[in-house]
mmJSON file of the N, C-alpha and C atoms, coordinates in Angstrom:
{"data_MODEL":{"atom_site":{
"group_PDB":["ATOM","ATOM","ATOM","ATOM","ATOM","ATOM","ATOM","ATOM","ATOM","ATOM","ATOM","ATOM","ATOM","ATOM","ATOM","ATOM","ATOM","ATOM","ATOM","ATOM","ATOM","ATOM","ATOM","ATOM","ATOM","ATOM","ATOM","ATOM","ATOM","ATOM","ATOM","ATOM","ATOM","ATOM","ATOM","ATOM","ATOM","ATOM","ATOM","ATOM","ATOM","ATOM","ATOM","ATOM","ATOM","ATOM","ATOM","ATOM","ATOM","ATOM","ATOM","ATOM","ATOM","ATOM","ATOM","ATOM","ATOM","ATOM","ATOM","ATOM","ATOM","ATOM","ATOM","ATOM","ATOM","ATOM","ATOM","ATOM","ATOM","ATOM","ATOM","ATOM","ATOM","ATOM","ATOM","ATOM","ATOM","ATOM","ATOM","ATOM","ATOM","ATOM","ATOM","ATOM","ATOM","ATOM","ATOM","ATOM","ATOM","ATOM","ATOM","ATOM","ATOM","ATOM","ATOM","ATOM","ATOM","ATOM","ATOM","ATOM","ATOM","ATOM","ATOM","ATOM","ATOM","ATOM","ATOM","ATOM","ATOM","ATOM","ATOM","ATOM","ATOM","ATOM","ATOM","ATOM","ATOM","ATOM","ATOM","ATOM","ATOM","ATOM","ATOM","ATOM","ATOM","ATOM","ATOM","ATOM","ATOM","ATOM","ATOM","ATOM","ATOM","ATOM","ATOM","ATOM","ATOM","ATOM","ATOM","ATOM","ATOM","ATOM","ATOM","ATOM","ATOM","ATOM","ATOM","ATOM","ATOM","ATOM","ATOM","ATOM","ATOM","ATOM","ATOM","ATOM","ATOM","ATOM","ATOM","ATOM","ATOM","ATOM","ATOM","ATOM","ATOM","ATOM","ATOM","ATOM","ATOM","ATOM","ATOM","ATOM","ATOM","ATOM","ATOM","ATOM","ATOM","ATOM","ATOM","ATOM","ATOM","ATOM","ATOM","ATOM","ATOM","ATOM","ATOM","ATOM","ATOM","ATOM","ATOM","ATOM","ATOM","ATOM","ATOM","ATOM","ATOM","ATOM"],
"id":[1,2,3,4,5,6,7,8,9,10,11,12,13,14,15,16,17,18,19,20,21,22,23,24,25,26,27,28,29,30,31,32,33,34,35,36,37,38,39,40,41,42,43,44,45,46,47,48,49,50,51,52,53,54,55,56,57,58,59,60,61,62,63,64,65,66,67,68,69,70,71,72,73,74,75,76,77,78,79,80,81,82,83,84,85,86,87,88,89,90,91,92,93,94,95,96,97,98,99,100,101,102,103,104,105,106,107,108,109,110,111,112,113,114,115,116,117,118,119,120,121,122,123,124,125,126,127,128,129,130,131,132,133,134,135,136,137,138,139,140,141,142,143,144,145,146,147,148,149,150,151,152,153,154,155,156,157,158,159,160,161,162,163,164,165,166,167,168,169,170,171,172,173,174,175,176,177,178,179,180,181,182,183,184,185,186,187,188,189,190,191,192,193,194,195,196,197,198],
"type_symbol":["N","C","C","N","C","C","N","C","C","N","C","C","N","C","C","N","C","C","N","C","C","N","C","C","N","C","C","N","C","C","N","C","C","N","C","C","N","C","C","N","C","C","N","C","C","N","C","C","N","C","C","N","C","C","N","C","C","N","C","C","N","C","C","N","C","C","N","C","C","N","C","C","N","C","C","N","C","C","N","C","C","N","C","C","N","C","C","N","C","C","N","C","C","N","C","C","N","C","C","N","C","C","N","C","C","N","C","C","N","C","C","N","C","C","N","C","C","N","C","C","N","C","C","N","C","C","N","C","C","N","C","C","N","C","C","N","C","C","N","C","C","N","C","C","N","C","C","N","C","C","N","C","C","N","C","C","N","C","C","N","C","C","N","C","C","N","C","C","N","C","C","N","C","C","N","C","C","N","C","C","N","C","C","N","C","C","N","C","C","N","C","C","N","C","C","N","C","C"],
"label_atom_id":["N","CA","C","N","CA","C","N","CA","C","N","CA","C","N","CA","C","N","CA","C","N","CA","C","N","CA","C","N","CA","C","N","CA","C","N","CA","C","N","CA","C","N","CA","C","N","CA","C","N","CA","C","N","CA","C","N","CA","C","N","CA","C","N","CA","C","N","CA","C","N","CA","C","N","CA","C","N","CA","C","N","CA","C","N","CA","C","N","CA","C","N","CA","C","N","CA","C","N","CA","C","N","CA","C","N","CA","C","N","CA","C","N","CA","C","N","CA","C","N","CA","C","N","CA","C","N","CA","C","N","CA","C","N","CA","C","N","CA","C","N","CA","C","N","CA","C","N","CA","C","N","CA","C","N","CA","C","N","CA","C","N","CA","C","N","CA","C","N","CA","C","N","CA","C","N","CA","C","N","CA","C","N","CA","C","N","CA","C","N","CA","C","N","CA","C","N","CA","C","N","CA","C","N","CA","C","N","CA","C","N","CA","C","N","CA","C","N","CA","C","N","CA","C","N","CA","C","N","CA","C"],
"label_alt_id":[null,null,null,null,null,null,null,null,null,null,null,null,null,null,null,null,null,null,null,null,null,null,null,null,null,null,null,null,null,null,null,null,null,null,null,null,null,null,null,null,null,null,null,null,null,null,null,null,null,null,null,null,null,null,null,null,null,null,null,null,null,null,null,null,null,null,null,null,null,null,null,null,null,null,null,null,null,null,null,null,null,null,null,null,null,null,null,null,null,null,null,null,null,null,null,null,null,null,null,null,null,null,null,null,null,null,null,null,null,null,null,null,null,null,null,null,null,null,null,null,null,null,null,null,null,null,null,null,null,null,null,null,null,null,null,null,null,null,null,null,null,null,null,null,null,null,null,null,null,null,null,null,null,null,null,null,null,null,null,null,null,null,null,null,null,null,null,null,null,null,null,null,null,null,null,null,null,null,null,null,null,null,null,null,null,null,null,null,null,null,null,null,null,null,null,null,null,null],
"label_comp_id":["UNK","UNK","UNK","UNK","UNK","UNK","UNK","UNK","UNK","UNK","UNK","UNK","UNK","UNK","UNK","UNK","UNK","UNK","UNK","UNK","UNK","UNK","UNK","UNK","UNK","UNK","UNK","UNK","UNK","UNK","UNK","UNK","UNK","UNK","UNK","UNK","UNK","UNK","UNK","UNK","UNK","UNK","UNK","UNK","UNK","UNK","UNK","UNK","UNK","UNK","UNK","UNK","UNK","UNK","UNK","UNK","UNK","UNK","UNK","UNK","UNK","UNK","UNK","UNK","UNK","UNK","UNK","UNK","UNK","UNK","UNK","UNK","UNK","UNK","UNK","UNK","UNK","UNK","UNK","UNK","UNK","UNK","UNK","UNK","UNK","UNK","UNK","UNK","UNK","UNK","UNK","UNK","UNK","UNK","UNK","UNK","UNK","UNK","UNK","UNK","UNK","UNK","UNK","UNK","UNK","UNK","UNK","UNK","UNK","UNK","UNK","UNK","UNK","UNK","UNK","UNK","UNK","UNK","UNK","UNK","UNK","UNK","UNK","UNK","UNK","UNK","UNK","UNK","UNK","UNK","UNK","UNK","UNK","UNK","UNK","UNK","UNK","UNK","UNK","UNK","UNK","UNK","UNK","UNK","UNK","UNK","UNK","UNK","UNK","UNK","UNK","UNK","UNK","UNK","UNK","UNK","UNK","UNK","UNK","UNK","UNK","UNK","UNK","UNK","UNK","UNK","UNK","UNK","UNK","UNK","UNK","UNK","UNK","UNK","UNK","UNK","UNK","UNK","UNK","UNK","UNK","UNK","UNK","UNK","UNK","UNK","UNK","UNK","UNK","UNK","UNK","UNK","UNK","UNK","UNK","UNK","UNK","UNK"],
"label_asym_id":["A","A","A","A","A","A","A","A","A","A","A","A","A","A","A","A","A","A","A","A","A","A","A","A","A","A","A","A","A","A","A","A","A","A","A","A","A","A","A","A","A","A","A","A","A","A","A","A","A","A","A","A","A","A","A","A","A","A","A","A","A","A","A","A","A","A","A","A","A","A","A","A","A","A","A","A","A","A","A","A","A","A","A","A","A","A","A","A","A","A","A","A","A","A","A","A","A","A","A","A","A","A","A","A","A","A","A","A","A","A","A","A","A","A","A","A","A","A","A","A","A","A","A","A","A","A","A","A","A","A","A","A","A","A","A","A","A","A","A","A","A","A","A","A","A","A","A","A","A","A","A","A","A","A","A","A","A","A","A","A","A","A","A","A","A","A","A","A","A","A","A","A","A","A","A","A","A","A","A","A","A","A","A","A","A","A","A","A","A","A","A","A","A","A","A","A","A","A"],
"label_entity_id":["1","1","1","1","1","1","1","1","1","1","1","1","1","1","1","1","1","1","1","1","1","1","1","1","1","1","1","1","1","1","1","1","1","1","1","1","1","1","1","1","1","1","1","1","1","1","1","1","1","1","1","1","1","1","1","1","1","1","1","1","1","1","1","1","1","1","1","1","1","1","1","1","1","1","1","1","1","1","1","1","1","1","1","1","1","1","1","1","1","1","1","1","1","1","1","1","1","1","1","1","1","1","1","1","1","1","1","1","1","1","1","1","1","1","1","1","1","1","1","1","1","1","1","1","1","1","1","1","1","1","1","1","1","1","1","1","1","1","1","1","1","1","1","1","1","1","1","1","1","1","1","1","1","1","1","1","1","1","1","1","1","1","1","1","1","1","1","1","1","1","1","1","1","1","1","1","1","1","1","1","1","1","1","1","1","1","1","1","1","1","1","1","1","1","1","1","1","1"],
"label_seq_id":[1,1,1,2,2,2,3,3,3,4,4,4,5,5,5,6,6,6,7,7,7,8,8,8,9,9,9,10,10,10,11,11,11,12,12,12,13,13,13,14,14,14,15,15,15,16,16,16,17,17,17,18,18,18,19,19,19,20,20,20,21,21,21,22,22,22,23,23,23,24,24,24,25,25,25,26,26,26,27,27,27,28,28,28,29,29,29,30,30,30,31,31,31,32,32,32,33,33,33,34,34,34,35,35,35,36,36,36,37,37,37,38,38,38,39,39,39,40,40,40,41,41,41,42,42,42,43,43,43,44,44,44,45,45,45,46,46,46,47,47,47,48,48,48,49,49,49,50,50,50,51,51,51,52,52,52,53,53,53,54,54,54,55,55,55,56,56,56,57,57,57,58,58,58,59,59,59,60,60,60,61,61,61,62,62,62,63,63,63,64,64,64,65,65,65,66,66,66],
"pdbx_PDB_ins_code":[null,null,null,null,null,null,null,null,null,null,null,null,null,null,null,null,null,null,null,null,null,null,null,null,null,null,null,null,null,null,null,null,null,null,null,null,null,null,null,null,null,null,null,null,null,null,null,null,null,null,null,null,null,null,null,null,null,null,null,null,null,null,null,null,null,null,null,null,null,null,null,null,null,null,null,null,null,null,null,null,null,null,null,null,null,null,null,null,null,null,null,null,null,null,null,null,null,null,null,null,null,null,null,null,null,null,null,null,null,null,null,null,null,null,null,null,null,null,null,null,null,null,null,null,null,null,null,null,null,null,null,null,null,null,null,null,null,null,null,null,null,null,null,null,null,null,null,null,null,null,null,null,null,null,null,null,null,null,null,null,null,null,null,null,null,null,null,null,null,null,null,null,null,null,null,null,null,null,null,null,null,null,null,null,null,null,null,null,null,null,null,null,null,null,null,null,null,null],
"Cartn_x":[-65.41,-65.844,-67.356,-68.291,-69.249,-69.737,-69.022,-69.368,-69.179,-68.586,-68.633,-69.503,-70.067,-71.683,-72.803,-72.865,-73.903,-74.209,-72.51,-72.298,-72.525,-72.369,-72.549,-73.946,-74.986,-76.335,-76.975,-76.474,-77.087,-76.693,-75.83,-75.965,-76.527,-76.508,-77.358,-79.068,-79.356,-80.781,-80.644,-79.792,-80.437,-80.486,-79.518,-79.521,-80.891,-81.379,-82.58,-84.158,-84.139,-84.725,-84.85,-83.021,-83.161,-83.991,-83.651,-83.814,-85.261,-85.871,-87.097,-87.778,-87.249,-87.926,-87.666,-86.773,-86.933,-87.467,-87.968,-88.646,-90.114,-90.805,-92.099,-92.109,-91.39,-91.67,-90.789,-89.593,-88.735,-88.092,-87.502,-87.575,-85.718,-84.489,-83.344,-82.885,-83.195,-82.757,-81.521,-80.478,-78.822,-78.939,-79.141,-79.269,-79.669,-81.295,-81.503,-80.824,-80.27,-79.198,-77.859,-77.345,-76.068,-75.836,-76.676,-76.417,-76.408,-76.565,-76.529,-75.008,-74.126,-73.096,-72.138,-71.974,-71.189,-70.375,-68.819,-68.509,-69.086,-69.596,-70.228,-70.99,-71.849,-72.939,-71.965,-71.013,-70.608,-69.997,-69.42,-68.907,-69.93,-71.359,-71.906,-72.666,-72.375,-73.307,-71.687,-70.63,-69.593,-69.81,-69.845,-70.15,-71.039,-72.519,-72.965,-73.041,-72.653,-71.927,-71.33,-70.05,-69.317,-69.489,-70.907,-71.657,-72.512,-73.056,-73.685,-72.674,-71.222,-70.324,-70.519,-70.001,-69.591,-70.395,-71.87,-73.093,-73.002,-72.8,-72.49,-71.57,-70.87,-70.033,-71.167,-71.823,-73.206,-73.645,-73.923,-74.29,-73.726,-72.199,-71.521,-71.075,-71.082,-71.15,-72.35,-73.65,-74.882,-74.897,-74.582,-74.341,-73.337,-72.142,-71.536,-71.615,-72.414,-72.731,-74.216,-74.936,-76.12,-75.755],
"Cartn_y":[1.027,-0.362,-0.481,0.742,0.514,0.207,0.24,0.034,-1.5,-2.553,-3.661,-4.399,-3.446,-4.009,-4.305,-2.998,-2.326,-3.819,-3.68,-4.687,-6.451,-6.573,-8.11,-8.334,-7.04,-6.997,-7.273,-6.699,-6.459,-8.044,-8.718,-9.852,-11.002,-10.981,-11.517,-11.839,-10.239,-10.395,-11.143,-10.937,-11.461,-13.085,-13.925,-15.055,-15.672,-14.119,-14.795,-14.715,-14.024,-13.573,-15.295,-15.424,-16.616,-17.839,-18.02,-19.088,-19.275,-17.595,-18.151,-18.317,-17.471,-18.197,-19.598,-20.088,-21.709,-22.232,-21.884,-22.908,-22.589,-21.369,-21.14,-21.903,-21.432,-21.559,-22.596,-23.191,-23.977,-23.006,-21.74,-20.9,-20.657,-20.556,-20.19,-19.141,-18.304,-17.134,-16.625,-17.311,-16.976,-17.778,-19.293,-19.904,-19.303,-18.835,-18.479,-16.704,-16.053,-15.23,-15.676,-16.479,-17.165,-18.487,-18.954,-20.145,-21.797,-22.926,-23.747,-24.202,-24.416,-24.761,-23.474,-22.514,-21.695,-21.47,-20.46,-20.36,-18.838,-18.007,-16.59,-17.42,-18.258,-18.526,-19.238,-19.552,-20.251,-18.916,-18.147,-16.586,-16.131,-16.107,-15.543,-16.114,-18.052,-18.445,-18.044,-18.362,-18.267,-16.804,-15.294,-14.631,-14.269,-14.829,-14.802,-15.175,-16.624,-17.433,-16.668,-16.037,-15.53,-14.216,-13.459,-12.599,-12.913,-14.117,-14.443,-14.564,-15.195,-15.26,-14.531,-12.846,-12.195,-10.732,-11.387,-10.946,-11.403,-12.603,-13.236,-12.152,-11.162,-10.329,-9.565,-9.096,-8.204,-8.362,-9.693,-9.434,-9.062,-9.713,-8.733,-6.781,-6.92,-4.905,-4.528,-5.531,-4.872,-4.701,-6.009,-5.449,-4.525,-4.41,-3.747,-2.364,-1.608,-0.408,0.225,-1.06,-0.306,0.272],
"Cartn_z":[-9.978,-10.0,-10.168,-10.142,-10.187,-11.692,-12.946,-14.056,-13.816,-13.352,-13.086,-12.7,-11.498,-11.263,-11.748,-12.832,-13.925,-15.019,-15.143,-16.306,-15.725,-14.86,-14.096,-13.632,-13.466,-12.981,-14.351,-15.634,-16.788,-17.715,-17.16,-17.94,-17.355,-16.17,-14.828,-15.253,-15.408,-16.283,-17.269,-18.425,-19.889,-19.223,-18.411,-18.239,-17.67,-16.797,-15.959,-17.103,-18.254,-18.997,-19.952,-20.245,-20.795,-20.471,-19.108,-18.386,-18.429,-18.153,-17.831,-19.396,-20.652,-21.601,-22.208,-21.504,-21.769,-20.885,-19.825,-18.501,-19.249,-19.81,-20.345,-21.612,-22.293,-23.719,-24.256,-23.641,-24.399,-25.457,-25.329,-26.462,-25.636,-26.451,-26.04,-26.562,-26.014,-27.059,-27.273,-26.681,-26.956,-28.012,-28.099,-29.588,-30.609,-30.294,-31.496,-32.582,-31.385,-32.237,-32.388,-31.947,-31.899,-32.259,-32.331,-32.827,-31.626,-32.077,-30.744,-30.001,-30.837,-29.914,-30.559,-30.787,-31.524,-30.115,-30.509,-29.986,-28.525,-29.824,-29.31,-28.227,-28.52,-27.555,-25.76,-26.456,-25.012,-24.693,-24.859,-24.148,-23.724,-24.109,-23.248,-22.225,-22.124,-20.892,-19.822,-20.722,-19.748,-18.808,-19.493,-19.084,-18.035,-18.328,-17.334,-16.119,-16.239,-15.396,-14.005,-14.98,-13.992,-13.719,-14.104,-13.371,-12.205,-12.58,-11.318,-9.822,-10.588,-8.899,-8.511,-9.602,-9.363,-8.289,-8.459,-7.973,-6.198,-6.085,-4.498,-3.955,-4.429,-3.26,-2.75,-3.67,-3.678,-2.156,-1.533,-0.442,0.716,0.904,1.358,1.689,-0.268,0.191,0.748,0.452,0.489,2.46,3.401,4.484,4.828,4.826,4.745,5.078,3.372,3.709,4.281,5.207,6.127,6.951],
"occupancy":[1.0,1.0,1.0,1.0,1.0,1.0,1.0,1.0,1.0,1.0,1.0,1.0,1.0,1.0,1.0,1.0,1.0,1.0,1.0,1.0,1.0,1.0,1.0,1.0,1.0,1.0,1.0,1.0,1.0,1.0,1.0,1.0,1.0,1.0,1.0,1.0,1.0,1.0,1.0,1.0,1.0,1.0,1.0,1.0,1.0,1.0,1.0,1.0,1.0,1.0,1.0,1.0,1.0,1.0,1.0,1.0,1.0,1.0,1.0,1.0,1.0,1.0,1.0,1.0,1.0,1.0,1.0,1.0,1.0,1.0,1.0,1.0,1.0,1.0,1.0,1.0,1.0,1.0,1.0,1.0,1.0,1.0,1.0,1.0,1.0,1.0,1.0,1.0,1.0,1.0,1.0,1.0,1.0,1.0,1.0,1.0,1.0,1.0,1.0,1.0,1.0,1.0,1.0,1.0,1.0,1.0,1.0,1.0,1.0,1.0,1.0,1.0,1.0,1.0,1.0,1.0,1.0,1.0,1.0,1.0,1.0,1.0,1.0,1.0,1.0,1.0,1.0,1.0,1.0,1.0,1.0,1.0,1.0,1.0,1.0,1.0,1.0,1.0,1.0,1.0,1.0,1.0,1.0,1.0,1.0,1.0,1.0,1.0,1.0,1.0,1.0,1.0,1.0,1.0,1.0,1.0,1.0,1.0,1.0,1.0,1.0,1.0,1.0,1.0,1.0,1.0,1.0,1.0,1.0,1.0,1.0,1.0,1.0,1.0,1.0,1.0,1.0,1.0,1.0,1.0,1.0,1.0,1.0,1.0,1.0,1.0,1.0,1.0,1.0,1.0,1.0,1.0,1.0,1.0,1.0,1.0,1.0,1.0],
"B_iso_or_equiv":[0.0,0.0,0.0,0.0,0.0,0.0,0.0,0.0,0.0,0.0,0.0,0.0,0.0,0.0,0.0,0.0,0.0,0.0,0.0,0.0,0.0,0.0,0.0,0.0,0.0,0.0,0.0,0.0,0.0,0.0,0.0,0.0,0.0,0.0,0.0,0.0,0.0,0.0,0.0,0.0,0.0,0.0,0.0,0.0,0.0,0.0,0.0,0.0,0.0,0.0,0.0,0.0,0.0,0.0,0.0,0.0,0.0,0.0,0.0,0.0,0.0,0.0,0.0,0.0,0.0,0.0,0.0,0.0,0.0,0.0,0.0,0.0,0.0,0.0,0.0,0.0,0.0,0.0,0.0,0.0,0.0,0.0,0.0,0.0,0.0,0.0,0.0,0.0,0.0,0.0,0.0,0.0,0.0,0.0,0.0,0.0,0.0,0.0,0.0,0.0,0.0,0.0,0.0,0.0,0.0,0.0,0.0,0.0,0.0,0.0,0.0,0.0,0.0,0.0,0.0,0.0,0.0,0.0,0.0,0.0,0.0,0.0,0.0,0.0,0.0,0.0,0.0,0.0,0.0,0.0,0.0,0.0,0.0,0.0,0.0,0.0,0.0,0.0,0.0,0.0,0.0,0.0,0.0,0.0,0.0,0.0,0.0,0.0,0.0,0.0,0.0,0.0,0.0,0.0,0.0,0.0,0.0,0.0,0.0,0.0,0.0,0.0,0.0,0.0,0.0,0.0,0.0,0.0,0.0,0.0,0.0,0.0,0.0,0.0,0.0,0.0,0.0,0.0,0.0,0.0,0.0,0.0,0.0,0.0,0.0,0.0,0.0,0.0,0.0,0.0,0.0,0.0,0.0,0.0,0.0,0.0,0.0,0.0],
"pdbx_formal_charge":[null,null,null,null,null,null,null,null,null,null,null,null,null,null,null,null,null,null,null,null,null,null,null,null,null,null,null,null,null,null,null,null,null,null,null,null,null,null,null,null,null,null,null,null,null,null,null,null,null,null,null,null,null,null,null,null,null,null,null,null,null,null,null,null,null,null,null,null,null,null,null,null,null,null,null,null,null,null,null,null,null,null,null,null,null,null,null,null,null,null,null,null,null,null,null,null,null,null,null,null,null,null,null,null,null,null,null,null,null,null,null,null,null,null,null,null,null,null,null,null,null,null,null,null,null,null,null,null,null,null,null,null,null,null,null,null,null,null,null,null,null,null,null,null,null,null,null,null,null,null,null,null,null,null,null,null,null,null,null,null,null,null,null,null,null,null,null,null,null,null,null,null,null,null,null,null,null,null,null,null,null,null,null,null,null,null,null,null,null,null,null,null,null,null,null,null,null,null],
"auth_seq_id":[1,1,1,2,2,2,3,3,3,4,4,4,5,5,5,6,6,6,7,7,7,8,8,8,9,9,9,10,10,10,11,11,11,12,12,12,13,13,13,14,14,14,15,15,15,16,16,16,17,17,17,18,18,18,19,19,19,20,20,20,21,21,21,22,22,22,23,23,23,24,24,24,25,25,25,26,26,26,27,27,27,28,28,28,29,29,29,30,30,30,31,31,31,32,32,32,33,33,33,34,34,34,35,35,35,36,36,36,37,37,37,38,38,38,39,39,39,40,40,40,41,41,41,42,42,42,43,43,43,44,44,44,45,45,45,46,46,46,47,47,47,48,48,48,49,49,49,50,50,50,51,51,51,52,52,52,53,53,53,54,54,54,55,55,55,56,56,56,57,57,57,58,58,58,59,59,59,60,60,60,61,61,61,62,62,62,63,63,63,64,64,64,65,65,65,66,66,66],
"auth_comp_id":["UNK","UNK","UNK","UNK","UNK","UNK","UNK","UNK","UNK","UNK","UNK","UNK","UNK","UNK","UNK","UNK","UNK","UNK","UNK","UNK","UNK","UNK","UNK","UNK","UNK","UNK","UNK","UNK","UNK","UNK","UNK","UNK","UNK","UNK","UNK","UNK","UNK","UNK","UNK","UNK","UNK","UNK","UNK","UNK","UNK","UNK","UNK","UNK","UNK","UNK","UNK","UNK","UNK","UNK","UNK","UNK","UNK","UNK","UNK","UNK","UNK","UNK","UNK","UNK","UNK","UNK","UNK","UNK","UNK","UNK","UNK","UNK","UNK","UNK","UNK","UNK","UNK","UNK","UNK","UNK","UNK","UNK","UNK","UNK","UNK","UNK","UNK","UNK","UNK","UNK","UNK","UNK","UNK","UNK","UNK","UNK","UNK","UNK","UNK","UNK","UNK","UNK","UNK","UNK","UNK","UNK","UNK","UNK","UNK","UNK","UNK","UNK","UNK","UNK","UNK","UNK","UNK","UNK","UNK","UNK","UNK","UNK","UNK","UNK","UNK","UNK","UNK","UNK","UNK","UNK","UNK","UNK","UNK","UNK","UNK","UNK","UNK","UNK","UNK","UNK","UNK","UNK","UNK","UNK","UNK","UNK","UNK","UNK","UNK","UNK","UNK","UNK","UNK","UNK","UNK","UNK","UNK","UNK","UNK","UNK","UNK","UNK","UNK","UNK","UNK","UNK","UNK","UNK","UNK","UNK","UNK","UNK","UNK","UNK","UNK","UNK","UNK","UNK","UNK","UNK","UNK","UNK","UNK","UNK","UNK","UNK","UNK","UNK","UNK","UNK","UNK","UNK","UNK","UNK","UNK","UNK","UNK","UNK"],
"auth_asym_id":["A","A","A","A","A","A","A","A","A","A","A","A","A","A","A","A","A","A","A","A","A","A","A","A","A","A","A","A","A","A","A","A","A","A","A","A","A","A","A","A","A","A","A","A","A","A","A","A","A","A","A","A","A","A","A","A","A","A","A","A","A","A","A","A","A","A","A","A","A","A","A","A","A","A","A","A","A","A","A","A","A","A","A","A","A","A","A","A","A","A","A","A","A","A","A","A","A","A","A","A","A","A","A","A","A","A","A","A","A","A","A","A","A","A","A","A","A","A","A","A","A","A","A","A","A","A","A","A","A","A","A","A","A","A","A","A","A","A","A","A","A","A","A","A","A","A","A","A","A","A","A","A","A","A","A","A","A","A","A","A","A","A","A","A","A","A","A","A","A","A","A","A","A","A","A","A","A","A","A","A","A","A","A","A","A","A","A","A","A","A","A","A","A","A","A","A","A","A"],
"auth_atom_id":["N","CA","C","N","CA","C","N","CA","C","N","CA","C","N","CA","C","N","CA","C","N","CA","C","N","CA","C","N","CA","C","N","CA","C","N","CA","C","N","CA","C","N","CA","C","N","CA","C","N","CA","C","N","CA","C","N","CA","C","N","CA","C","N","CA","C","N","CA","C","N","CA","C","N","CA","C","N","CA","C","N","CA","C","N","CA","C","N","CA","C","N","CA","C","N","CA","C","N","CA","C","N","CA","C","N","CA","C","N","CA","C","N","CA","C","N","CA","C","N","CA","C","N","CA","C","N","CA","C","N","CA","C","N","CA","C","N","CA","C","N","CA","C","N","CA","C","N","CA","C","N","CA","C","N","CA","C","N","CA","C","N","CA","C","N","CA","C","N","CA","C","N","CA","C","N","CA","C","N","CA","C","N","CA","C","N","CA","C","N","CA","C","N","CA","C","N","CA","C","N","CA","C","N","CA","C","N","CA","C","N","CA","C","N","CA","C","N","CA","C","N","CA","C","N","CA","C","N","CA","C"],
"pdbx_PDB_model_num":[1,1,1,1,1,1,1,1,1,1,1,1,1,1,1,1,1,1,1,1,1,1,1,1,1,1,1,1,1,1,1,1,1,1,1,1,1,1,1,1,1,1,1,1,1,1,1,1,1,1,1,1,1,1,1,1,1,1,1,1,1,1,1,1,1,1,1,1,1,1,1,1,1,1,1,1,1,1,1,1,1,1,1,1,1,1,1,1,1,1,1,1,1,1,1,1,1,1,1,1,1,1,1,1,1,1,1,1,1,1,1,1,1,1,1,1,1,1,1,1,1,1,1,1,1,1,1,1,1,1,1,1,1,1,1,1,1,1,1,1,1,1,1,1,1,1,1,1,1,1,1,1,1,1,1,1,1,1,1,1,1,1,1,1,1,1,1,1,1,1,1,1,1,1,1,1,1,1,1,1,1,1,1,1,1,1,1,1,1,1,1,1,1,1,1,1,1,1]
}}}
């Protein structure tokens, strides 16, 4: 399961990467390789999306295993 993590931490970033180049720059960069309403582009806010839930267990294991 740890490739799950890898993969939910790693799209986690690009979202936070996104986010923050539109809070600086107004710049979207899933649009601008994907397009504005395409479908690719909504799989990957969906994706991230549900990396971020999927990140909230995170604190759980993280107490857990101290």
């Amino acid at each position: 399961m740890k490739w799950i993590d890898y993969t939910a931490l790693t799209l986690a970033i690009i979202g936070a990467i996104t986010w923050g180049l539109i809070g600086i720059f107004q710049f979207n960069l899933v649009s601008f390789f994907f397009g504005e309403n395409s479908w690719f582009s909504r799989l990957i806010y969906d994706l991230v999306g549900l990396s971020g839930l999927y990140l909230l267990t995170l604190f759980g294991r993280i107490g857990r295993d101290m």
